[in-house]
C-alpha positions in Angstrom: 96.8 -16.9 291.4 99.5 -17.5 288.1 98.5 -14.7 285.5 99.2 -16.3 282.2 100.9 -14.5 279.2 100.4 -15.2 275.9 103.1 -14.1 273.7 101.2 -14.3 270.6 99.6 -10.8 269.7 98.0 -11.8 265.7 97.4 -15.4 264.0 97.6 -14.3 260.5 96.3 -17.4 257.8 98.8 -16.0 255.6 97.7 -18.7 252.5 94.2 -16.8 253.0 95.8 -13.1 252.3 95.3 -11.6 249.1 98.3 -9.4 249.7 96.0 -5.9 249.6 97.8 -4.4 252.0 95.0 -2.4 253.4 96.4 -4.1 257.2 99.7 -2.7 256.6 98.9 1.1 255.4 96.0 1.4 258.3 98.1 -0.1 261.1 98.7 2.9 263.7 101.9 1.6 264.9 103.4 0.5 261.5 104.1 -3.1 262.9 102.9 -4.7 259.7 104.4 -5.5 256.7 104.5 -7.7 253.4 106.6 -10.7 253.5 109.1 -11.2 250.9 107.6 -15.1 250.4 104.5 -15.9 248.3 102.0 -18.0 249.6 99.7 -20.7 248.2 97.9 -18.2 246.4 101.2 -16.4 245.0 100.9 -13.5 246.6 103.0 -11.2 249.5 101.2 -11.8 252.4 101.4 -9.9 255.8 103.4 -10.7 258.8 104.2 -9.3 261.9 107.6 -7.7 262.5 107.3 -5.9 265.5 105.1 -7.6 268.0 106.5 -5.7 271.2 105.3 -2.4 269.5 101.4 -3.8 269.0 99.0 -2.6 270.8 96.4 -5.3 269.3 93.9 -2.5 268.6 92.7 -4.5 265.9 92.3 -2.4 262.9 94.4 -4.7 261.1 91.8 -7.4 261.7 88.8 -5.0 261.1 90.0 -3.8 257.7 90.9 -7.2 256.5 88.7 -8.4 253.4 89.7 -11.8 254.1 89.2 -12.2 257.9 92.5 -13.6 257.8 93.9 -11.7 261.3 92.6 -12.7 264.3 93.7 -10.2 267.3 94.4 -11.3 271.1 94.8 -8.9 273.7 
């Protein structure tokens, strides 16, 4: 049997973030952050900058007013 990895740990919409940052200062592992770009809306939105370090425990995802992070384990 081939165990299959996916390498992706967080799909963030970032043109759906409102840049509240509530993701980023509740992450346990600090992996989040604020991009430096705007998106459609004109705001920082959040990205991932350490993916080795999350443990996709989803608080990020949870705490999201926007439902824009969807978590995969």
């Amino acid at each position: 049997m081939v165990e299959l990895k996916t390498l992706e740990k967080l799909r963030i919409e970032k043109d759906r973030c409102k840049g509240c940052e509530y993701c980023v200062a509740l992450c346990p592992k600090s992996v989040l952050e604020m991009s430096r770009e705007l998106n459609a809306r004109g705001v920082h939105y959040v990205r991932l900058i350490d993916p080795e370090n999350c443990t996709s425990c989803m608080v990020c995802a949870i705490m999201c007013p926007d439902v824009c992070i969807e978590v995969y384990k």
